[in-house]
N, C-alpha and C positions, 0 to 999 in steps of 0.2 A: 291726161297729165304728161309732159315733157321730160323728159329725163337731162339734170343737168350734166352727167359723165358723158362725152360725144360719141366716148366709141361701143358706148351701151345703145346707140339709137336705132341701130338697123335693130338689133332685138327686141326693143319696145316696139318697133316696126309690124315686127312678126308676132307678138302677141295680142294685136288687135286680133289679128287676121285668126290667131289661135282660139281665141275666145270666142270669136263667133261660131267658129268651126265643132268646139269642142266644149263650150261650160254649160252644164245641166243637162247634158246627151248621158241618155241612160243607154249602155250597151247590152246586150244581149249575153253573155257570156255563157250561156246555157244549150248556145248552138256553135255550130262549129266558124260559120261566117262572121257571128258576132261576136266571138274571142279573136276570132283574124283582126277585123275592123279595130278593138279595143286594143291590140297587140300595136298596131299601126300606129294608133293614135297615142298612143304612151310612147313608144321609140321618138316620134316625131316633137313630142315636148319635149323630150330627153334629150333630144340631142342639140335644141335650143340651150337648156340650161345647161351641159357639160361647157359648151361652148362657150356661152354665158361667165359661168368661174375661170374658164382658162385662160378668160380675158381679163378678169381680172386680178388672178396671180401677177399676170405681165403687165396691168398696167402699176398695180402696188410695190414689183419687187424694187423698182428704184429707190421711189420712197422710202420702203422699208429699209435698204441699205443704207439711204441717207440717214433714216432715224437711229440707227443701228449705230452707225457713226458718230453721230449726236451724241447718242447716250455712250459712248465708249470715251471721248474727250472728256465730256464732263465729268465721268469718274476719273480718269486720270487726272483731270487740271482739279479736283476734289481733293484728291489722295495729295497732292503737293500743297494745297492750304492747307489741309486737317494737320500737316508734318510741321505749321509754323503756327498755326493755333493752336492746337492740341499741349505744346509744352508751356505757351503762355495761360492756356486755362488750366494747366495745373498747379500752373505757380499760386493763380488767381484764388483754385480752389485750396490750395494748401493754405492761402492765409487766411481765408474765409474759416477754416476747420481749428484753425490757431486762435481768429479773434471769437468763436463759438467754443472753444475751451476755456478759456481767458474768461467769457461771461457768463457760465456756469461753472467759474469756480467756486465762487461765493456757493452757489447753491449745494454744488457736494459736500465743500468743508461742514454747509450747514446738518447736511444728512447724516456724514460720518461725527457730528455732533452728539446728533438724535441718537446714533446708534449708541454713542459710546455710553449716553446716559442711559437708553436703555439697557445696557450690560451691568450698569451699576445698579439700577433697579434690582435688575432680577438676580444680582449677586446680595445686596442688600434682603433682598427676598429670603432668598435661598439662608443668610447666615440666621435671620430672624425665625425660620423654619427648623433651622438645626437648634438654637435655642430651645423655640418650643418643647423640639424632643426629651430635648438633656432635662427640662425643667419637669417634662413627665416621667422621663424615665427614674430623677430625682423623688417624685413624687410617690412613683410605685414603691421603690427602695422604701422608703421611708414606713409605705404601707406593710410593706411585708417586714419592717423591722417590727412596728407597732404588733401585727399578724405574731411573729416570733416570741414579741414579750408577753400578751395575750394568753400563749399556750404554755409558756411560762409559769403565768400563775396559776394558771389554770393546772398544773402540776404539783406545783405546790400547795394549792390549795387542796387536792386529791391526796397527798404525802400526809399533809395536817391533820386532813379528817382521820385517814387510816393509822396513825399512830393517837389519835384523840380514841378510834374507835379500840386499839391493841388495849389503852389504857385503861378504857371504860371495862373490857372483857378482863384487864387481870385486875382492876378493882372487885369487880364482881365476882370472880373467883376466890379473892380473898375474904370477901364480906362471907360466903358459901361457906369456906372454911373454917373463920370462925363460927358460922352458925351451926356446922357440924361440931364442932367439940362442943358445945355451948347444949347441943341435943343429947349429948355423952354423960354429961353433970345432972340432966334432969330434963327427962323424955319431953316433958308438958310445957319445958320453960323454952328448951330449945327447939318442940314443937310450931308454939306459940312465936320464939324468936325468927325462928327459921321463916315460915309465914309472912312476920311482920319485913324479914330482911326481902325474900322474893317481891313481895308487894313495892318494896322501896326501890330495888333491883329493876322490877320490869317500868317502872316511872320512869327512873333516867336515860332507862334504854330507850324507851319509846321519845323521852325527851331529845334523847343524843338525837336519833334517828331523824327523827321529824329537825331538831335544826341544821344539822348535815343534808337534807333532803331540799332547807329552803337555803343553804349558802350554795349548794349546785344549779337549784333553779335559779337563781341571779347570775350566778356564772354563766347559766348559758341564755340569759337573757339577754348581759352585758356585750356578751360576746353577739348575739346578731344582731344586736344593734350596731355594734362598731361594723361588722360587713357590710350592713345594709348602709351606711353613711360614707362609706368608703367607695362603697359602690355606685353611689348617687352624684360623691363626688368627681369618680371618676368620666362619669359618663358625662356629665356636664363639661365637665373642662376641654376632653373630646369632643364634643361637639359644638361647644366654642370656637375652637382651633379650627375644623373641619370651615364652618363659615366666614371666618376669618378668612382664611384661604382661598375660599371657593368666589368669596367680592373682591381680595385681589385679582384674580385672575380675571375674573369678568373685566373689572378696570383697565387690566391691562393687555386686554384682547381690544377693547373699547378703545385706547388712546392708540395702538396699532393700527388699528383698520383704520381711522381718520388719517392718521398719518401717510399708511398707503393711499389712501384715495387721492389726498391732497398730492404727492407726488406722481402720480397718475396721471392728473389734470395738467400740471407744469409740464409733465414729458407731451404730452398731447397737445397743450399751445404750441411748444416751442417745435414740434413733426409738424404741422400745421402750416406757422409760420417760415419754417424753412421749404415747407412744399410749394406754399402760395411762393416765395423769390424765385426757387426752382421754375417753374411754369412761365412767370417774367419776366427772365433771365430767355429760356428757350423762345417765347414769342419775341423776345428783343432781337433776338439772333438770327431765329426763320423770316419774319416778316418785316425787321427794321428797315429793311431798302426799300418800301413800299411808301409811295408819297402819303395814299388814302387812310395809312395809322399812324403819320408823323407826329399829329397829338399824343394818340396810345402813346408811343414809342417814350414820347417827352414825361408824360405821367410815370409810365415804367421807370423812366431811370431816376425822376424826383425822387418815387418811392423806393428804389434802390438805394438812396442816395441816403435817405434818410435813416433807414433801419440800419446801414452801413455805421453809418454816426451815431 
């Protein structure tokens, strides 16, 4: 094979000649002749290939300068468009950023909407919550007035008996009395009196007793029953309340998260769609001089055209 660089040829020259000389020659290196031989043979290709690069450093360095060149103009004649493009794309982009405020307006007003009903909601919430309270706290009051007048009676009823009971012991002490004089007048009569009055005596006592015994036992029957109704009531009405609460909140966790998502999805078209112009915009600008995309080029700016409008 021919080397097309001319002034590489005298050294393609000399690598035939190397090859035959030297590829697949196993050297000896093990002897003293045949590290000599090996030594020789390495300088001798070496000094081809030093030779080889040195040539062409000097044949590239023009080039290089030229390309060096190149590339220094072009950013300089670069840096003096970018100073007269640059302030017209910002104009470009400032209304572009003005008519993208302008067409999500509507959509914030509608957000800051959403929001503001949901502060009414949950204000609405909150007063209907404070209600609740007052109407139990209302309800306890109540209970513990009922509770108050309960022990009420419940004293008075104990006051009752125990002057029913003072009366019944100074009845009985009177009856005693006269049966003691009545024993005075005639041992047998007031014997026989005294007897008949104890017998009449220990009746009513037992009577008293036994019905003092059963107005207590309804008193305190009355009485746990009204705790236990009070206490049934309460806990229901609590735990009413409690559910109440716990479906609004679900609800309004529920109509939150749809709401988030759905705004989510709108910010997401519209990154989207600004990215796809972005992209159409840069290929319009990088490759528009290029005859082979003049189509592209014409679809890009239709559809620039259009989402513009």
């Amino acid at each position: 094979m021919t080397t097309e660089v001319v002034e590489y040829s005298k050294t393609e020259a000399a690598l035939s000649e190397l090859s035959s000389k030297y590829k697949g020659v196993l050297f000896d290196c093990t002897t003293r002749e045949g590290m000599q031989t090996a030594v020789k043979a390495r300088a001798e290709v070496r000094g081809y290939r030093i030779a080889l690069e040195k040539m062409r450093k000097e044949i590239k360095e023009p080039a290089l300068r030229r390309t060096q060149l190149i590339d220094s103009e072009a950013r300089r004649i670069t840096a003096q468009l970018e100073e007269l493009e640059i302030p017209i794309d910002e104009q470009i982009k400032k209304e572009e950023v003005r008519r993208e405020f302008e067409r999500t307006r509507a959509e914030r007003e509608a957000k800051e909407k959403a929001e503001a009903e949901e502060r009414a909601k949950r204000e609405a919430e909150e007063k209907r919550l404070a209600e609740e309270r007052a109407e139990l706290e209302r309800q306890r009051a109540e209970l513990a007035k009922a509770e108050a007048a309960r022990l009420e009676s419940e004293r008075q009823a104990r006051l009752k008996i125990e002057a029913e009971e003072r009366a019944a012991r100074l009845k009985i002490e009177e009856q005693e009395r006269k049966a003691r004089m009545a024993r005075e007048e005639a041992d047998r009569v007031a014997r026989l009196a005294r007897e008949e009055e104890e017998r009449k005596a220990r009746a009513i006592r037992e009577a008293e007793e036994a019905r003092i015994k059963a107005e207590r036992d309804k008193i305190e029957a009355e009485r746990r029953a009204s705790e236990e109704a009070a206490r049934k009531l309460r806990e229901e009405q609590e735990a009413k309340a409690a559910a109440e609460r716990r479906a609004k909140e679900e609800q309004d966790r529920k109509v939150r998260e749809a709401e988030e998502a759905k705004q989510r999805e709108i910010r997401r078209k519209a990154l989207e769609l600004s990215d796809a112009r972005e992209i159409l915009v840069t290929f319009r600008e990088r490759f528009g001089h290029l005859k082979q995309f003049a189509s592209v080029i014409r679809a890009i700016d239709d559809c620039i055209a259009e989402k513009a409008a």
